[in-house]
N, C-alpha and C positions, 0 to 999 in steps of 0.2 A: 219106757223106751226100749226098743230092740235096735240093735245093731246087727249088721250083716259085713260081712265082710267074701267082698265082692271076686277078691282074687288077691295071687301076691306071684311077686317072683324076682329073679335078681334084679336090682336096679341098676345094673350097668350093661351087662346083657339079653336083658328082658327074659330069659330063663322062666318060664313057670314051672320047673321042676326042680332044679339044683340052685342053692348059691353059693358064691366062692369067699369063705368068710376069710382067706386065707390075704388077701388082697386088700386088705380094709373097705370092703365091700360095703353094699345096705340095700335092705331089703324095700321092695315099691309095695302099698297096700292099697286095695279101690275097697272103700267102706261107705256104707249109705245108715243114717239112724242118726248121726252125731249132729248131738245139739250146737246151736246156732255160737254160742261161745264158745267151743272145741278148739283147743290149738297147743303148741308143742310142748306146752305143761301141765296141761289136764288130761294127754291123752296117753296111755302106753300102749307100747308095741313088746309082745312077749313073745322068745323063742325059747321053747319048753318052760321053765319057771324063768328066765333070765330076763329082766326087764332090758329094754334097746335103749336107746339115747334118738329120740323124736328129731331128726331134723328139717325135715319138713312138713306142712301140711295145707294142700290147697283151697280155695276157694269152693264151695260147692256146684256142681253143674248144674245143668238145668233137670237131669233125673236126681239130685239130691247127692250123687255121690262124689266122694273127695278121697285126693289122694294122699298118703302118709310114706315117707321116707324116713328110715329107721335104721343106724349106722350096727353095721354086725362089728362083734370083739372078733379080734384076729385070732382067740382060744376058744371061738365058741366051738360050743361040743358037734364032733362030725355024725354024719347017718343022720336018718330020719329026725324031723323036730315037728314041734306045732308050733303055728304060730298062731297069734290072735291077737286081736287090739282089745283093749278096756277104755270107756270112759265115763265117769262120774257113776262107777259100779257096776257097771252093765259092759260085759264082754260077749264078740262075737264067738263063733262057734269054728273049731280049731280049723287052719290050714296046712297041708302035711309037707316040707318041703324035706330037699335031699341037701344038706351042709356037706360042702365039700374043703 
């Protein structure tokens, strides 16, 4: 399986470049590959090594992709991060945002 991970950015201000972790923010993820069982226990959402806490994840569209909501710690580390999802071993390839 390959995963893609399609885009990401604040999830309160749709932001594709900064999120505000400062705010008890969480990050929006548009990912396509995840198998048909996927959901907010099989799937993680990483910013730099720090696993997120899943709290969302949609139904798949008609291109196959879904979206993931991911609650940010109000300590996460600021500057540049990667993000990426994993599931069932297979991670996408990183996303660079700006943690503010």
């Amino acid at each position: 399986e390959r995963l893609v991970l399609k885009g990401a950015c604040d999830g309160a201000t749709w932001n594709a470049h900064e999120v505000k972790a400062s705010d008890g923010g969480f990050i929006s993820c548009w990912v396509t590959g995840l198998p048909e069982n996927a959901d907010r226990a099989n799937i993680g959402v990483y910013l730099g090594e720090k696993k997120l806490r899943v709290e969302y994840v949609s139904e798949p569209d008609a291109k196959g992709m879904r979206q993931i909501n991911a609650a940010l710690p109000v300590d996460a580390a600021k500057g540049q991060q990667a993000c990426r999802v994993e599931c069932a071993g297979v991670s996408t390839e990183a996303w660079l945002l700006s943690v503010v």
